[in-house]
FIKOLZA-1660 file (N, C-alpha, C; in steps of 0.1 Angstrom, whole numbers, plus 5000, padded with zeros to 4 digits):
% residues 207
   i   px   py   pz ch aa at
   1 7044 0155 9031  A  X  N
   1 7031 0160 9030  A  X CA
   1 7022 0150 9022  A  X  C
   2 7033 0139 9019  A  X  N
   2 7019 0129 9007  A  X CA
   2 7009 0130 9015  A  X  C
   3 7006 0125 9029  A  X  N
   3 6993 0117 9036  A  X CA
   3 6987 0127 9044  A  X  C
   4 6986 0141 9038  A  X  N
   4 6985 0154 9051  A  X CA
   4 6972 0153 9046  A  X  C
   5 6959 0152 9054  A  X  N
   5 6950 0151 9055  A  X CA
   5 6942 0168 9056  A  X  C
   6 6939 0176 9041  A  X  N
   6 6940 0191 9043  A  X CA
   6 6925 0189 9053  A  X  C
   7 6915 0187 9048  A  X  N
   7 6902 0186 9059  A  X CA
   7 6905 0186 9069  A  X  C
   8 6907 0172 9076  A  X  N
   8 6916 0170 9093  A  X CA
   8 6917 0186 9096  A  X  C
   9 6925 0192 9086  A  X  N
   9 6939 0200 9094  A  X CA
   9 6931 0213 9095  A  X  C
  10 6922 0217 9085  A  X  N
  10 6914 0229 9089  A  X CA
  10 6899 0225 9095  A  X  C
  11 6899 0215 9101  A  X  N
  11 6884 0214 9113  A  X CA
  11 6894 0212 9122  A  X  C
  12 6906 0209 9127  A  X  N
  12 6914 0214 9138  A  X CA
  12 6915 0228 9142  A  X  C
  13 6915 0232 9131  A  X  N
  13 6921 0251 9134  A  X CA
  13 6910 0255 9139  A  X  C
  14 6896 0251 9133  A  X  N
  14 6883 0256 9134  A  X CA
  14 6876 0255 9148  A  X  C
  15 6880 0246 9154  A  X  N
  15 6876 0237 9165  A  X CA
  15 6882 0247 9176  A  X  C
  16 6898 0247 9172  A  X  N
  16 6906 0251 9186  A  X CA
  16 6907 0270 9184  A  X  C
  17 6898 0276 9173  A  X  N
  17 6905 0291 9180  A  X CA
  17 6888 0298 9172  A  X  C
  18 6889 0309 9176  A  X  N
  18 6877 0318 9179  A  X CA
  18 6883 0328 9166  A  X  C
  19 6870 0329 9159  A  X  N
  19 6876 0336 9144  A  X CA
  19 6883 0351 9150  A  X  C
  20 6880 0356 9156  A  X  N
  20 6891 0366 9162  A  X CA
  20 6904 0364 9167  A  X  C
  21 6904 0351 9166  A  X  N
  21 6921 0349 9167  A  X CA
  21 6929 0346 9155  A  X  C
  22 6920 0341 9145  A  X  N
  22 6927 0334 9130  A  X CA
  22 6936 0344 9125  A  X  C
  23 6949 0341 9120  A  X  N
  23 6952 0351 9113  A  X CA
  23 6949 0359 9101  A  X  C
  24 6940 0352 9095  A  X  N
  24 6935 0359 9081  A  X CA
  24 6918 0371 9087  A  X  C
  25 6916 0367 9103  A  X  N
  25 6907 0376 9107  A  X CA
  25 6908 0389 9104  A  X  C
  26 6896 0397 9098  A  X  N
  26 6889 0408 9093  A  X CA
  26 6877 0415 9096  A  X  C
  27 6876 0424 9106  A  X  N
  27 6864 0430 9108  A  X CA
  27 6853 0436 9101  A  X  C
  28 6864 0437 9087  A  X  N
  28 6857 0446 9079  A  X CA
  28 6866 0444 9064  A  X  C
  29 6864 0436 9058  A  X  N
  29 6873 0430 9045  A  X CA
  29 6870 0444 9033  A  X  C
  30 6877 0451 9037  A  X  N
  30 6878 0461 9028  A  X CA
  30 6881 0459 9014  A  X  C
  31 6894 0453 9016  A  X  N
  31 6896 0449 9002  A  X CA
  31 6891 0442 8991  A  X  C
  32 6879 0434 8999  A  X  N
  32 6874 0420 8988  A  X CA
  32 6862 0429 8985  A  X  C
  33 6855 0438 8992  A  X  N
  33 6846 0448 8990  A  X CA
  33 6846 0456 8979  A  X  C
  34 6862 0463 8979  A  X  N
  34 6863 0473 8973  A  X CA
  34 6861 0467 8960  A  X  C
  35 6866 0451 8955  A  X  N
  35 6859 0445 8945  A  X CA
  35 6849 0449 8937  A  X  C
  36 6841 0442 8943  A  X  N
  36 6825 0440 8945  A  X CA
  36 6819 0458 8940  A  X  C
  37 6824 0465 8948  A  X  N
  37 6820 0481 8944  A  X CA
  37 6826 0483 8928  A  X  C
  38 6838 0483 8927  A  X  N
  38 6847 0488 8911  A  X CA
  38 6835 0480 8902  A  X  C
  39 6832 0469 8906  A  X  N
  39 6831 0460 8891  A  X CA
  39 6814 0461 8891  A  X  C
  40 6809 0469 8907  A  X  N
  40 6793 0473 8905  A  X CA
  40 6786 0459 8900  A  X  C
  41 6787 0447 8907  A  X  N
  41 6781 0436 8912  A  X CA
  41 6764 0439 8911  A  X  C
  42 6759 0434 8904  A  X  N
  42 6743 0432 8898  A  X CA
  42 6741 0421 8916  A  X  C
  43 6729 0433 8923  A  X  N
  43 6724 0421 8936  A  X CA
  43 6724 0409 8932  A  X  C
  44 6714 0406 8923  A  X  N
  44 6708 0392 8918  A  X CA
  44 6722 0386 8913  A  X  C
  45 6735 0386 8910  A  X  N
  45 6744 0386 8901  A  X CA
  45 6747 0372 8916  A  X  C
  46 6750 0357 8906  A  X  N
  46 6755 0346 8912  A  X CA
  46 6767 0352 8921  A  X  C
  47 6773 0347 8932  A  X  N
  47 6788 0352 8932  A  X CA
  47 6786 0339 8950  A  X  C
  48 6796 0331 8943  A  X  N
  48 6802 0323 8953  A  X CA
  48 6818 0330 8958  A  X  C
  49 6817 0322 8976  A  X  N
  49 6833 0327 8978  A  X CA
  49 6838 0320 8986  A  X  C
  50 6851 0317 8979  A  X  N
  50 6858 0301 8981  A  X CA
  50 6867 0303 8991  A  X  C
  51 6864 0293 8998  A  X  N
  51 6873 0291 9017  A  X CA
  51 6866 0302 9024  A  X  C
  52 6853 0308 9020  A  X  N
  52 6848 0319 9029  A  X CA
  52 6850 0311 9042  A  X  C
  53 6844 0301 9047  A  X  N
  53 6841 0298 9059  A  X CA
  53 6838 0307 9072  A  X  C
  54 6844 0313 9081  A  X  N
  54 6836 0320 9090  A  X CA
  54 6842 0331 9091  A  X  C
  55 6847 0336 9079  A  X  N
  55 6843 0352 9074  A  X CA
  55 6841 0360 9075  A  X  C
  56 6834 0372 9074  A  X  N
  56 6826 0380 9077  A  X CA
  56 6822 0391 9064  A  X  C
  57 6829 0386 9052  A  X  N
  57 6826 0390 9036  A  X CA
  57 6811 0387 9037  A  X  C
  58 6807 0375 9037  A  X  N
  58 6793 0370 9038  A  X CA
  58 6784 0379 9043  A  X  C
  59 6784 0382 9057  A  X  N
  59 6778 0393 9065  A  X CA
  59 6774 0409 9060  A  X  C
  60 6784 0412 9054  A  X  N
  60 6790 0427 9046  A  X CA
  60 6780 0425 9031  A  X  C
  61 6781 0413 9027  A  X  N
  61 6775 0414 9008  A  X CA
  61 6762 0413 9012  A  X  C
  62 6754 0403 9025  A  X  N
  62 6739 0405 9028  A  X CA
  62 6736 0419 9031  A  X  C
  63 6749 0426 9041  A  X  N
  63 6745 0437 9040  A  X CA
  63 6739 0444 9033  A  X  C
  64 6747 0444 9020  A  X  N
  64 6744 0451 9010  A  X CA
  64 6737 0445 8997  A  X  C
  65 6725 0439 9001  A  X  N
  65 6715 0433 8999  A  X CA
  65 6721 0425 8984  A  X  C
  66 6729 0420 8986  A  X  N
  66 6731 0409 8972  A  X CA
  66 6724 0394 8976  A  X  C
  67 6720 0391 8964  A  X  N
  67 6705 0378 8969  A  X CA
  67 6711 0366 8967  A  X  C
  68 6721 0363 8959  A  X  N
  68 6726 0349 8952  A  X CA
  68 6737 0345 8955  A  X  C
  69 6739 0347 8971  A  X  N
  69 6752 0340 8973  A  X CA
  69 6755 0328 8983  A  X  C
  70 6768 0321 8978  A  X  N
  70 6774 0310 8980  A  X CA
  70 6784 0311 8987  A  X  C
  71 6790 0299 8997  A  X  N
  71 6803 0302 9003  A  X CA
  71 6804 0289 9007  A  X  C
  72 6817 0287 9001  A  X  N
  72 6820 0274 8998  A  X CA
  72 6831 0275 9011  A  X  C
  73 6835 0261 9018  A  X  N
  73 6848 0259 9026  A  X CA
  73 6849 0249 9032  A  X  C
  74 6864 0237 9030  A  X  N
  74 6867 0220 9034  A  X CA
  74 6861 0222 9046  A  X  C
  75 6857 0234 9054  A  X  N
  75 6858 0230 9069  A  X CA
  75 6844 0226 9073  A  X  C
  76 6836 0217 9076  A  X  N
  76 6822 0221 9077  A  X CA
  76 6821 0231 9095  A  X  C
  77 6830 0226 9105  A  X  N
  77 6831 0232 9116  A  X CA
  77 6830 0247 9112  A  X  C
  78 6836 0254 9101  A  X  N
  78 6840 0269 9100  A  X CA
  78 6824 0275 9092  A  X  C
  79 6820 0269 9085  A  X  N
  79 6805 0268 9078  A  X CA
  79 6795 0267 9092  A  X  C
  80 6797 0257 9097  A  X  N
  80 6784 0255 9113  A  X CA
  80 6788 0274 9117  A  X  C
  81 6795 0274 9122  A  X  N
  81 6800 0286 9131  A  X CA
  81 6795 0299 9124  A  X  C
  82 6799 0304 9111  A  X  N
  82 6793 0312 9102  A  X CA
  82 6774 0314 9103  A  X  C
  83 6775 0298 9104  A  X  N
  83 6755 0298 9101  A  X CA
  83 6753 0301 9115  A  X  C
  84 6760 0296 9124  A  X  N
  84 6752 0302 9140  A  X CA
  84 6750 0322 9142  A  X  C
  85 6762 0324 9133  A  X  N
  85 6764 0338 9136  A  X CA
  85 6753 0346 9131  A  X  C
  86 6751 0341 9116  A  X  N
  86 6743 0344 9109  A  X CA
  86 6728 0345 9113  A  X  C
  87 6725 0334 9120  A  X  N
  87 6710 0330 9125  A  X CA
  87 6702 0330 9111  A  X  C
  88 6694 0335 9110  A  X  N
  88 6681 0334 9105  A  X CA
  88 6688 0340 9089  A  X  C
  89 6697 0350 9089  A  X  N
  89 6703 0351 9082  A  X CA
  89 6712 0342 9069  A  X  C
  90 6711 0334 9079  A  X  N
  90 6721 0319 9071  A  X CA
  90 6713 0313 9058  A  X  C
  91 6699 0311 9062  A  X  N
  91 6691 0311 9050  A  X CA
  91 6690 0314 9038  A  X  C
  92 6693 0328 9036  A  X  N
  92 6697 0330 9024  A  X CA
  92 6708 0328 9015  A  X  C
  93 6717 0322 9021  A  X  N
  93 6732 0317 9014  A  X CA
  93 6737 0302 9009  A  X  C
  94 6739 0299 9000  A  X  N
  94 6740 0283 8998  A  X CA
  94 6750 0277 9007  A  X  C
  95 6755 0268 9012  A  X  N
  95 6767 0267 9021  A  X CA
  95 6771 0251 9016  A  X  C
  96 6784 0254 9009  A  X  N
  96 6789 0241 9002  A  X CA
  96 6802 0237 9013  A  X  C
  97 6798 0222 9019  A  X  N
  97 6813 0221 9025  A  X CA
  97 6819 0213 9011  A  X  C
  98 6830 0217 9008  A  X  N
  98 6841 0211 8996  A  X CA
  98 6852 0217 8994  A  X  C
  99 6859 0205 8993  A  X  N
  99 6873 0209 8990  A  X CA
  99 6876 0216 8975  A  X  C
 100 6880 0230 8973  A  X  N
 100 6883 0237 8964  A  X CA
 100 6884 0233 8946  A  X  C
 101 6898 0222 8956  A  X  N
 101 6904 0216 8943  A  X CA
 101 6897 0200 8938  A  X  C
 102 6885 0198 8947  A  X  N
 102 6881 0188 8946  A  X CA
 102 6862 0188 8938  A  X  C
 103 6860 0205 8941  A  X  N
 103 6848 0212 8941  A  X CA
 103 6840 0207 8931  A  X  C
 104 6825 0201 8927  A  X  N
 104 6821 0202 8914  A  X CA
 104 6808 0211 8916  A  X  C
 105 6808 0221 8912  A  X  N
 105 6803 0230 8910  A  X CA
 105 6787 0227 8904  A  X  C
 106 6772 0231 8907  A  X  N
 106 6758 0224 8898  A  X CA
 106 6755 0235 8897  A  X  C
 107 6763 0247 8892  A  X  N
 107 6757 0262 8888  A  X CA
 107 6767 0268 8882  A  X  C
 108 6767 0281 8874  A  X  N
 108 6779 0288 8869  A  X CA
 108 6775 0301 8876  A  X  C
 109 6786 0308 8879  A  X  N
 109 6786 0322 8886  A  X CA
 109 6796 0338 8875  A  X  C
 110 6788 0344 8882  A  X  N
 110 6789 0356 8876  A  X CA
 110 6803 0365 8885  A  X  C
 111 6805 0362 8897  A  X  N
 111 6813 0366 8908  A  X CA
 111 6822 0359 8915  A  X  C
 112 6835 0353 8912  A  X  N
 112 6846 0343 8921  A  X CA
 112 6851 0347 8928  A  X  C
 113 6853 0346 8935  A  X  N
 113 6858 0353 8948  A  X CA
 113 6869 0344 8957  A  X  C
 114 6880 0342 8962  A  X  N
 114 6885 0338 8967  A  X CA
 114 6899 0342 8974  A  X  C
 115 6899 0344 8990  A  X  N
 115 6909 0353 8993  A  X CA
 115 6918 0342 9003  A  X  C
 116 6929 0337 8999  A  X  N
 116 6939 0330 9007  A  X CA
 116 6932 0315 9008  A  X  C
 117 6924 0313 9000  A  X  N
 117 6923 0297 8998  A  X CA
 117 6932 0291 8987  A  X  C
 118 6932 0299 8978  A  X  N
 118 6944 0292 8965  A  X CA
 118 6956 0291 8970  A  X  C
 119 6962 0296 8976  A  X  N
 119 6972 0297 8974  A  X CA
 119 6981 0287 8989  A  X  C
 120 6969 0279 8993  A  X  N
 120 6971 0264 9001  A  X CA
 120 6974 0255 8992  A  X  C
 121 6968 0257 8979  A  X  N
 121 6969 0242 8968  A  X CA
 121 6985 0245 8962  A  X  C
 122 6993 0235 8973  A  X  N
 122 7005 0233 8964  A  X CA
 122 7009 0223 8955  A  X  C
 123 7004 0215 8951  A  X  N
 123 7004 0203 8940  A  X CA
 123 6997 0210 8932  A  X  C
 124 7004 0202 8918  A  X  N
 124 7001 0209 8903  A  X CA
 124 6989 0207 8898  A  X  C
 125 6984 0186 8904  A  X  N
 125 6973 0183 8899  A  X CA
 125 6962 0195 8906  A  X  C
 126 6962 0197 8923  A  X  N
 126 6952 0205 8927  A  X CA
 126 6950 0223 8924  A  X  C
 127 6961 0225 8913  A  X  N
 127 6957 0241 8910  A  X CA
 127 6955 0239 8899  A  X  C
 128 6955 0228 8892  A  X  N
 128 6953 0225 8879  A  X CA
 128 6937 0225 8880  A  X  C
 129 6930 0215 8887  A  X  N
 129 6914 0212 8892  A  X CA
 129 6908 0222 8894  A  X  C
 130 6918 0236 8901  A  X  N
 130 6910 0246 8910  A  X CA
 130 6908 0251 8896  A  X  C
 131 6923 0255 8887  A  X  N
 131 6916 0265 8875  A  X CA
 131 6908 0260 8863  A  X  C
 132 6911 0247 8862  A  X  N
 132 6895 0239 8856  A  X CA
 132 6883 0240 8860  A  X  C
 133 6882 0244 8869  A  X  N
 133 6868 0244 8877  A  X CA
 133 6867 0261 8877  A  X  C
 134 6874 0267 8879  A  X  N
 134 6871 0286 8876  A  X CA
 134 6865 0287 8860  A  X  C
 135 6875 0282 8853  A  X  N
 135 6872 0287 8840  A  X CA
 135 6859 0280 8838  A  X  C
 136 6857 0265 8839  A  X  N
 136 6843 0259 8838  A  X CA
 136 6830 0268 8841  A  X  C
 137 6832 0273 8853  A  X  N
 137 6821 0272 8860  A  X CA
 137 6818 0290 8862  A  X  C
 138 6823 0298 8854  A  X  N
 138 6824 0314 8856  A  X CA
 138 6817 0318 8845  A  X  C
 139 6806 0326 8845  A  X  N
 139 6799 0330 8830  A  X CA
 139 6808 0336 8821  A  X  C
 140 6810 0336 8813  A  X  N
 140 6816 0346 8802  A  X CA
 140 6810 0362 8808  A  X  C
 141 6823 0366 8809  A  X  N
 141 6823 0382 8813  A  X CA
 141 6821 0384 8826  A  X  C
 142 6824 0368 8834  A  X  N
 142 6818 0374 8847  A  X CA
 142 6835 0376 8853  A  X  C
 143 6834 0380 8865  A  X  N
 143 6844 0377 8873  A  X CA
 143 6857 0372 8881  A  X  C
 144 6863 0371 8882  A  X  N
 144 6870 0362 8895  A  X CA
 144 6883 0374 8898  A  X  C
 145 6881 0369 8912  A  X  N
 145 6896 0377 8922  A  X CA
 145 6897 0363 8928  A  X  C
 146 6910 0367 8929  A  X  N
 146 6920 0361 8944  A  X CA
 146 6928 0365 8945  A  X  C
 147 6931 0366 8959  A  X  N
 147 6943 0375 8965  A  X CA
 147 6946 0363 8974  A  X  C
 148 6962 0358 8969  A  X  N
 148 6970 0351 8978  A  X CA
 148 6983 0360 8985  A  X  C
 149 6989 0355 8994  A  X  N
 149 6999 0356 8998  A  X CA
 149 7007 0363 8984  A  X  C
 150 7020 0374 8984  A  X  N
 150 7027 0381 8977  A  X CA
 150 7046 0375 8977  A  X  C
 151 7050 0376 8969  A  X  N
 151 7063 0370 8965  A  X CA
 151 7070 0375 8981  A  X  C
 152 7066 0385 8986  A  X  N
 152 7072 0396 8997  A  X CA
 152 7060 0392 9014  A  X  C
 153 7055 0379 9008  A  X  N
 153 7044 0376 9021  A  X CA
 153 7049 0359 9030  A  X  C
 154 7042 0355 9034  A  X  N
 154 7048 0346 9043  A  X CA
 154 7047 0334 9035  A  X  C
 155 7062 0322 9037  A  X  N
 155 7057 0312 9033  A  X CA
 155 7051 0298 9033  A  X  C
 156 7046 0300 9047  A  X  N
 156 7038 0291 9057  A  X CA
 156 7026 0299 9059  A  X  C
 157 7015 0293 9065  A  X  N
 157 7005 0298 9077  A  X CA
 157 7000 0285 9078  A  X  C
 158 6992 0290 9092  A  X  N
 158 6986 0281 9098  A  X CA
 158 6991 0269 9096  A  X  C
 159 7007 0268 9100  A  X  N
 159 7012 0255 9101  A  X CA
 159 7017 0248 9088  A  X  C
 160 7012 0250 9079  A  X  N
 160 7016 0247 9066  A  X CA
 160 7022 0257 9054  A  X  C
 161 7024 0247 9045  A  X  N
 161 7032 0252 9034  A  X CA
 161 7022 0259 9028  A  X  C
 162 7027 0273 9021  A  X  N
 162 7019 0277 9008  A  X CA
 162 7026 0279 9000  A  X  C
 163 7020 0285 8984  A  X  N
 163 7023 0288 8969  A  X CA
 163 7026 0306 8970  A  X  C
 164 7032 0311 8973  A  X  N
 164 7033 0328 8966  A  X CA
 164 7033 0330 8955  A  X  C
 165 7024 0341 8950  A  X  N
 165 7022 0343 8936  A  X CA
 165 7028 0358 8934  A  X  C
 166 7029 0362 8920  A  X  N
 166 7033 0378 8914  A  X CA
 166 7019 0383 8910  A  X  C
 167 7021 0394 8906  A  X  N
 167 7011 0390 8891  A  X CA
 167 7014 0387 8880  A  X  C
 168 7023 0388 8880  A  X  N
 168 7030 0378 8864  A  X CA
 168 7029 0367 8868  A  X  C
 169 7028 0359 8873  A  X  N
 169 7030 0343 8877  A  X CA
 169 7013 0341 8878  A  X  C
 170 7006 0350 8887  A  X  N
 170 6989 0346 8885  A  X CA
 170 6982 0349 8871  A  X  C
 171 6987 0360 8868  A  X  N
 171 6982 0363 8850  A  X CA
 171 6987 0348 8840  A  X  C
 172 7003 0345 8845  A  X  N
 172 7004 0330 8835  A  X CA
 172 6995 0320 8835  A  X  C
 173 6992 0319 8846  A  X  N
 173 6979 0307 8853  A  X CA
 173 6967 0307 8846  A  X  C
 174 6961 0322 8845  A  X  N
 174 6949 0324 8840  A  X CA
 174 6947 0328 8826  A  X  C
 175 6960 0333 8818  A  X  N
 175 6957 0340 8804  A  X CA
 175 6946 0334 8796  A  X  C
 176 6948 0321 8796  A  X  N
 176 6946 0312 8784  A  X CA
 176 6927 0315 8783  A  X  C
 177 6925 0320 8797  A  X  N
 177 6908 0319 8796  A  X CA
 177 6903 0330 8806  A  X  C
 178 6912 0338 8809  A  X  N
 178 6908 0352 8813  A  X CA
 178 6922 0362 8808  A  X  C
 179 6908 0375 8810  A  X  N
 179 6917 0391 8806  A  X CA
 179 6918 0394 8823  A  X  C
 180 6936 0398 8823  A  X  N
 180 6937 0408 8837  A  X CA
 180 6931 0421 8835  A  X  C
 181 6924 0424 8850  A  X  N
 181 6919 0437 8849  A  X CA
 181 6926 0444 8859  A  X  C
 182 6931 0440 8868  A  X  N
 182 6942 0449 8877  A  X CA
 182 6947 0439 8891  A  X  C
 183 6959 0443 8894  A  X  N
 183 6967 0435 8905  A  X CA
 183 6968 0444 8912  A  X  C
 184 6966 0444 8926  A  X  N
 184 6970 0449 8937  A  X CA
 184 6981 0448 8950  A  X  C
 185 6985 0451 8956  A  X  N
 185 6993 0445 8966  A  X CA
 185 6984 0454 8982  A  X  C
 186 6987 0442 8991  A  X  N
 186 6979 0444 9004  A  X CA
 186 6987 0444 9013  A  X  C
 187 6989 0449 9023  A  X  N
 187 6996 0446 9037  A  X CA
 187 6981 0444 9046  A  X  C
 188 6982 0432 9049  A  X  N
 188 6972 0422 9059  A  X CA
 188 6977 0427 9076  A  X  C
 189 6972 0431 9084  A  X  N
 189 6977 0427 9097  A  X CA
 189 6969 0419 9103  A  X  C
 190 6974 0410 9109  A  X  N
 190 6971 0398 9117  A  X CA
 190 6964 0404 9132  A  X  C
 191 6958 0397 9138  A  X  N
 191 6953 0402 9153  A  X CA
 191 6965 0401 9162  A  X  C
 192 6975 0392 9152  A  X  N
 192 6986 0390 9172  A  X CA
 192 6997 0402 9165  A  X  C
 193 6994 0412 9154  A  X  N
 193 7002 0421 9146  A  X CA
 193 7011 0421 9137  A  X  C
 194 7012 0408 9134  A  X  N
 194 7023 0407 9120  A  X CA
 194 7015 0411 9109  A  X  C
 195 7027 0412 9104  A  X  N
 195 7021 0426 9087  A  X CA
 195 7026 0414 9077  A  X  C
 196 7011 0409 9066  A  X  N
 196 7013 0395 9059  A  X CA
 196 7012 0404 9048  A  X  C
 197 7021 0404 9034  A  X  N
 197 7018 0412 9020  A  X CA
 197 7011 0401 9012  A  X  C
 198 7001 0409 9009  A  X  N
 198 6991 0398 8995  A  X CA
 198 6994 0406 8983  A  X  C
 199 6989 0401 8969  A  X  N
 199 6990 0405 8960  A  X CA
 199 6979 0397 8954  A  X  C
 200 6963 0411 8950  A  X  N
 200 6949 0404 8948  A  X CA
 200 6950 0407 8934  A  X  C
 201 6945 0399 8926  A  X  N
 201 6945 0404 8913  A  X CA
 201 6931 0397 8906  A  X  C
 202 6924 0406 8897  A  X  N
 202 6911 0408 8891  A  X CA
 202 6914 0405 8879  A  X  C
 203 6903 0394 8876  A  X  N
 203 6901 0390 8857  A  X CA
 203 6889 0389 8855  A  X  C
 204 6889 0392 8840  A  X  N
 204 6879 0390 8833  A  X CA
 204 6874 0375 8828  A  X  C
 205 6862 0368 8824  A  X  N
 205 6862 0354 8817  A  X CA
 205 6865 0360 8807  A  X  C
 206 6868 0354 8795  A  X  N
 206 6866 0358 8784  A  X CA
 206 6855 0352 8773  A  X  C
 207 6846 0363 8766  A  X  N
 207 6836 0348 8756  A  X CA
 207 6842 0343 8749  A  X  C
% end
């Protein structure tokens, strides 16, 4: 995997299948929602969301008229496709193509969000970058979730390797500069029916 080219590999995926076929597809992202409701998300409140790409969280938070959001993802093909769906819509959303671990951030956010993008970065230097770049760039008191793949979930997709987390293993990652607020565990089903277990877990920044 030295020379694996992660960009290449997800504007491939982007290119060759219809977001109804991806396996992380979601009609209705309950879970990253139910977020957003607990922790009662201020509209105006910054809140970027990492590997959103062609999504439909994005769709759901305009819904429900939040003004300041971001949606970052390596793919720019999965970003184009989002903004077509979007139409006129797309306007109001900043749209960063960048790689996660490579991200430099020219704002701080109140809301992090990221569901099954972490847990692609398997090198130390690139989860090291990713949580350099959370803690940098997250207000004090504001937020962050991510829900990766679970000790009891797959250890591939989409062709490649991933990282499984606990919440004891994601709480070690983040102590030093966030409070846990709660872990969850998820059974994902896939469109072709496989049952993928995540384990999402909620922190605090700390001032």
């Amino acid at each position: 995997m030295e020379n694996f080219d992660r960009k290449k590999h997800w504007e491939n995926i982007y290119q060759s299948k219809e977001l109804k076929d991806v396996s992380w597809f979601q009609s209705s992202p309950e879970t990253s929602l139910g977020f957003f409701k607990q922790f009662k998300a201020n509209s105006s409140a910054k809140i970027i969301d990492i590997g959103g790409g062609d999504s439909l969280l994005v769709d759901h938070l305009l819904d429900l008229g939040y003004q300041n959001l971001s949606v970052l993802d390596i793919s720019e093909i999965a970003i184009d496709k989002a903004k077509q769906r979007l139409g006129e819509r797309a306007k109001k959303v900043t749209w960063i193509v960048a790689d996660a671990a490579a991200f430099k951030p020219t704002e701080k956010y109140d809301f992090w969000h990221d569901r099954a993008a972490f847990h692609f970065l398997t090198g130390k230097q690139d989860i090291s970058n990713y949580l350099d770049t959370a803690q940098k760039s997250i207000n004090p008191e504001g937020v962050l979730v991510i829900g990766t793949f679970s000790e009891q979930g797959p250890k591939k997709c989409s062709g490649i390797e991933i990282k499984q987390y606990s919440e004891s293993s994601m709480n070690d990652l983040l102590t030093n500069f966030f409070s846990k607020i709660k872990c969850i565990t998820v059974d994902h089903k896939t469109p072709s029916g496989i049952v993928q277990n995540f384990v999402f877990c909620s922190f605090r920044k700390n001032t």
